[in-house]
N, C-alpha and C positions, 0 to 999 in steps of 0.2 A: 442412582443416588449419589453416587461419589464422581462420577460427573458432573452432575448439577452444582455438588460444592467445589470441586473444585473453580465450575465456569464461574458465582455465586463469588470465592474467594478473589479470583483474578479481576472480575469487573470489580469487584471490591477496591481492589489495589491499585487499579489503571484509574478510578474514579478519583480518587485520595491525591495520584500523580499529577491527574490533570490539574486538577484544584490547585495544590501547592504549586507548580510549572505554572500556570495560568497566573496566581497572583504574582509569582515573582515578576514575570512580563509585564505584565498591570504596573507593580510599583518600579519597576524602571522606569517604562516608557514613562507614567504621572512625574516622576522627580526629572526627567531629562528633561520635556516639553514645560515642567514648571521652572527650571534653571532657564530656558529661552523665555520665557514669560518674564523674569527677573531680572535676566541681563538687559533685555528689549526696552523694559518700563523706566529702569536706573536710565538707560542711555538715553531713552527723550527727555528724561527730565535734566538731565544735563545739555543739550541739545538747546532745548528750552530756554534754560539757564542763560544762554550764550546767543540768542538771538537769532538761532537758525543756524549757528556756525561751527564748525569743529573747535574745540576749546585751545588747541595750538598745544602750547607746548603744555608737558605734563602737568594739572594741578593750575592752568595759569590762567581761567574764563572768564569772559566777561560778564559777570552776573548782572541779572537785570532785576529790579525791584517789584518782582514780582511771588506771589503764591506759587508755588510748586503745583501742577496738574492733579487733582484730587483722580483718585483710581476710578473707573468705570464700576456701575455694579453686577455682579458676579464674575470680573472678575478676580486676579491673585492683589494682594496688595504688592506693589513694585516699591523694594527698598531703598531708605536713603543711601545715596551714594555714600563708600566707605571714606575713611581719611585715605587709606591708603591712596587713592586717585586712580582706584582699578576702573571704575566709571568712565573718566576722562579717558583713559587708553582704548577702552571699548569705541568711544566715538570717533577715536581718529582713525579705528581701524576700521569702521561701521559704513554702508553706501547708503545715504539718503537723500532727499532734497527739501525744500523748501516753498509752497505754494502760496502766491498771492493772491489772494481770494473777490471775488466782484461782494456787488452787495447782496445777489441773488444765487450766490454759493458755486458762481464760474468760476475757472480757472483765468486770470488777469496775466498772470505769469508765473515763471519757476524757475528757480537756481538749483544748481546741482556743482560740485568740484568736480562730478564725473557725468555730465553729461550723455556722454556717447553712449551709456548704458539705458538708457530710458529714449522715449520718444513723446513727444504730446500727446496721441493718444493714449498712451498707456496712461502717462499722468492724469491727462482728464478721467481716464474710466476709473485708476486708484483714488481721485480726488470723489467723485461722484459715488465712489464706493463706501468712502470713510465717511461724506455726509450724510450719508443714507440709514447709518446705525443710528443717528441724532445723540451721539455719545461725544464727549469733549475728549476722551481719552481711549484707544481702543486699538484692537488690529481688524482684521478682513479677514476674509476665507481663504486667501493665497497670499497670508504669510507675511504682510507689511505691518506695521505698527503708526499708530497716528497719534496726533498731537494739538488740537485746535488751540492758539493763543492768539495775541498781539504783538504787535512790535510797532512801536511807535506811531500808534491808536488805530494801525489797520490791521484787518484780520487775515491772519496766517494761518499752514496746516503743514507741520513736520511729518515729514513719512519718512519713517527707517525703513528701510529695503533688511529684512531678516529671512528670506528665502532662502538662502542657503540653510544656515541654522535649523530652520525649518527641516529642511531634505534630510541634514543630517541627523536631526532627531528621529524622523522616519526610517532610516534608516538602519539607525541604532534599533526601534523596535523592530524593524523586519528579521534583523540578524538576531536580538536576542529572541522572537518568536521560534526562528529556525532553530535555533542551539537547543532553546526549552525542548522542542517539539521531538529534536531529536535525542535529546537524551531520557524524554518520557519517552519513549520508544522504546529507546535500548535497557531500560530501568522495570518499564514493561514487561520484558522479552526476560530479564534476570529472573524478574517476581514470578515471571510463568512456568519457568524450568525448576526453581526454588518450591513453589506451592506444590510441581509435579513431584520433586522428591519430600515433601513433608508430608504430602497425601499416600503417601507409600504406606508407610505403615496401617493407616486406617485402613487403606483398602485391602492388605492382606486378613485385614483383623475381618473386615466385611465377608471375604471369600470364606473366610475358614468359618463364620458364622453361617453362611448360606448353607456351605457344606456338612458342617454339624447338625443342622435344621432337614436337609433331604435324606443323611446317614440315621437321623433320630426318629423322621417320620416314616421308614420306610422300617425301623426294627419296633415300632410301636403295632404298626399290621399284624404281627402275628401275634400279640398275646393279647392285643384285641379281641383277634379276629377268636382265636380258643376260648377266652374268657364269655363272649358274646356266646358262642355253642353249645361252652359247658353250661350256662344264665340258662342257657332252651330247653335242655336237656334237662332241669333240674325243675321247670317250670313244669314240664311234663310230668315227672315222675309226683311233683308233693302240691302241685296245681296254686292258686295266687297266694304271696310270702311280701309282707310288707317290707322285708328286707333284698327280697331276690329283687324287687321292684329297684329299690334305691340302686343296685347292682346293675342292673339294665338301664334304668334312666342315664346311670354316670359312663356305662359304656358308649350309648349312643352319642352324648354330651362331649367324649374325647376322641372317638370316631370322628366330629364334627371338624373336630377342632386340627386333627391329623390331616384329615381332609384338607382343608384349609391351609395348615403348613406344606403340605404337599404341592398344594397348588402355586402357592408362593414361589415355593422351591425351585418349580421349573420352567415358571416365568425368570428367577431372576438365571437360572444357567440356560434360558435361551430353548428350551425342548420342549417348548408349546410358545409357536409363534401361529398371528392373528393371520388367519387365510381370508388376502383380501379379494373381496367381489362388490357389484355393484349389487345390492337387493332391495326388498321394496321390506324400510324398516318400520314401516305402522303396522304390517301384516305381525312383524313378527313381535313385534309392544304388545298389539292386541291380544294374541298365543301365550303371553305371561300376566298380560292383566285379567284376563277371563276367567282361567282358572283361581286366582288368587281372590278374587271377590267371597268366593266363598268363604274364606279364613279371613277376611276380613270383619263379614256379615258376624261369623260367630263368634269375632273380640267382640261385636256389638259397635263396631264402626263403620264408615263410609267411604269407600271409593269411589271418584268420580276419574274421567278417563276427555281428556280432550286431547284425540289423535288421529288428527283431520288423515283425509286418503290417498294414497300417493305419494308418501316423503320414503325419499330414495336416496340412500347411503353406501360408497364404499367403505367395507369393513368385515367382519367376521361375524357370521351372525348368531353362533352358540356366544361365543364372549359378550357379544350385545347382548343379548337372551339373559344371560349371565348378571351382568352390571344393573341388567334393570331388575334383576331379583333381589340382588345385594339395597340396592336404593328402596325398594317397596318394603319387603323385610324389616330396613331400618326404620323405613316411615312407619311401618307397623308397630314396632317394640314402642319405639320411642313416641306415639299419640296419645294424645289425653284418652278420657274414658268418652270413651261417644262423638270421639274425634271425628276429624275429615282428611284424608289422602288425596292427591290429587294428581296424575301423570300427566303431564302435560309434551306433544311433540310438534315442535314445526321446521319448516326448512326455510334454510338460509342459502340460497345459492345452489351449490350443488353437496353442500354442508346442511346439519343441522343441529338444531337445542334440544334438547331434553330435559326436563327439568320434575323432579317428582317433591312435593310440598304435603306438610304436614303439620294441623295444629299439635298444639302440646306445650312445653313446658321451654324448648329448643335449644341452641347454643348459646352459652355463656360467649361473651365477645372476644378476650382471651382465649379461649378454645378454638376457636376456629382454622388459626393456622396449624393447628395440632391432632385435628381430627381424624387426620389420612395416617397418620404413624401407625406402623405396628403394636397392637396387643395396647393401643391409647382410648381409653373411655376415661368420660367423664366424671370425678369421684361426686356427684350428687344423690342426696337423698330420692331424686324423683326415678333416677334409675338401679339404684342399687341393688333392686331385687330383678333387674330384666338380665335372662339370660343373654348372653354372647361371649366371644371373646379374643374382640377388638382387634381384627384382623379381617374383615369384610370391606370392609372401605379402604381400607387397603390394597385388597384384590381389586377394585372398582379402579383406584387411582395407577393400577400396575396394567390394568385393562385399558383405560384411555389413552395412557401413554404411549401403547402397543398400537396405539390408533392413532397417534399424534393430535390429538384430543387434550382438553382442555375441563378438568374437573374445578370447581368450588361451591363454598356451601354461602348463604346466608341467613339468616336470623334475623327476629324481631323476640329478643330472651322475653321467657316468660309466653308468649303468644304463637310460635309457629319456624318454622327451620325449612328451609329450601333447598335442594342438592341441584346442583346446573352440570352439563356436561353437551359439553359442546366438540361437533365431529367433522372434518373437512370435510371437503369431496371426493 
């Protein structure tokens, strides 16, 4: 148990790191690649502006009496260049060119102040790439930004070269993935050494609980067990006493119950471990359901049993034996009047299911994840009179476990309650 919460506590905190690590990544890289979206969009409009040309000196363009390029849809809106003339510096420091377009969207020619960076081909396949989106305003998939206008009534296509920019917002998120990645790690590593020592306490408080539970059930034996002899002896001597009865009912009733803490007991200190083999587990279903029909018959209920032949499980087969008594038992207490029981086994692999169903009144939805706790029944009227207590299903969930096994229950309230337990190979 204090393993699971601690494992339970840590994915807790590793899930919580990721998340938070995760979004900060997120909202860098979105504001870094959206500042390149913004510098890009300003700089062809100023580009534009200017007729294909770099605007020279700071602030000093040749503006042409034109609209400004309406934004593409989805995407950012690209803003008005500032007074400042941080726009303008952007172009002169920017590599782009210039395309003169046919009337069937060939490349006719291209300027560039830098040349030697580009070759025709590339232009033509960035030109044929920009046509291709049927967008007047936009970039490409590797990183150029485009611009469809006029210039003295022929059609033009500005391509900023923003690749670099590019690289270097990838880059920005590769290095802030790594840093996240790694200090969720090491924040990880903190929270796991931290949860080991705040689970200290619990777990001593657990030990010393287990220990009082095996010192308790082990001094409750003897005055049981004299209580129960002197009950016999007394039965003897003055023959049936409606009270000697109540006397023997409640010993056998906390017998049960010792029993049951006992068993607990040494499950959890480890001195009844599951002797595993390979067995044939319908023989040994069948050897607990046969006898048990009878106690059924005489609540005035029904067992039905589908446990085909042949399903063969590693595992322990008293403890098996065991679990299927606790499941039927319960399907028993807990059936309507003239109910139906139902054991069901099949095999999965070299694993199998088990599953034992019962009408009745069943699980409230709520309850469910709380049905395996110790000494936990559910406080309803329709069981308030059924003897137990609330430590069988618990032995069942301390049994699978022991088998690396997998118990849960389901319900349809009001109408019937399912117990599933499922056992590798």
């Amino acid at each position: 148990m204090i393993a699971r919460l601690k494992l339970r506590m840590t994915l807790l905190v590793i899930g919580v790191l990721a998340i938070v690590t995760g979004g900060i990544v997120f909202s860098i890289s979105y504001a870094n690649y959206r500042l390149v979206d913004q510098r890009a969009y300003a700089t062809l409009r100023v580009l534009t502006r200017n007729r294909g040309n770099r605007p020279g000196a700071l602030g000093q363009g040749m503006p042409l009496d034109m609209a400004p390029p309406e934004k593409p849809e989805g995407d950012m809106d690209p803003p008005a260049p500032p007074d400042d003339g941080f726009n303008d510096s952007m172009a002169n420091l920017s590599n782009f060119y210039t395309v003169a377009l046919t009337d069937d969207g060939g490349v006719s020619s291209w300027e560039s102040d830098r040349r030697e960076l580009y070759t025709d081909e590339q232009v033509a396949a960035m030109t044929a790439a920009a046509l291709a989106t049927g967008r007047e305003l936009g970039k490409t998939a590797g990183g150029q930004y485009f611009c469809r206008t006029e210039v003295d009534g022929e059609p033009r296509l500005i391509v900023l070269d923003a690749r670099l920019e590019v690289m270097a917002a990838q880059s920005v998120a590769r290095t802030t993935a790594l840093v996240a990645g790694l200090a969720c790690a090491i924040l990880s590593l903190g929270a796991w050494l931290l949860i080991r020592q705040m689970v200290k306490p619990v777990q001593a408080a657990f030990e010393r609980q287990k220990q009082f539970v095996w010192d308790a059930s082990h001094e409750f034996k003897t005055p049981l067990a004299v209580i129960s002899a002197n009950a016999e002896v007394l039965a003897g001597e003055i023959g049936e006493n409606e009270y000697l009865g109540y006397i023997q009912s409640e010993v056998r009733r906390t017998d049960r119950l010792v029993q049951s803490l006992l068993t607990l007991a040494r499950m959890d200190k480890g001195t009844v471990t599951a002797q595993m083999e390979r067995f044939d587990l319908s023989k040994a279903l069948l050897g607990v359901a046969l006898p048990f029909e009878s106690t059924v018959f005489e609540a005035g209920k029904t067992l039905e049993t589908d446990v085909p032949e042949g399903v063969t499980v590693r595992g322990d087969r008293e403890m098996l034996q065991q679990l299927a008594v606790i499941l039927l038992s319960n399907a028993l207490k807990y059936s309507d009047d003239g109910g139906t029981i139902r054991l069901s086994l099949t095999q999965k692999g070299r694993g199998c299911q088990l599953s034992v169903y019962n009408t009745g009144q069943g699980i409230a939805p709520e309850n469910l994840g709380r049905i395996f706790d110790r000494f936990y029944r559910e406080d309803l009227s329709h069981n308030s009179a059924v003897a137990g207590n609330g430590l069988g299903l618990a032995i069942a969930r301390n049994i699978v476990d022991a088998h690396k096994g997998r118990i849960w229950a389901e319900s349809e309230y009001g109408k019937s309650a399912t117990f599933f337990v499922t056992l590798p190979g």
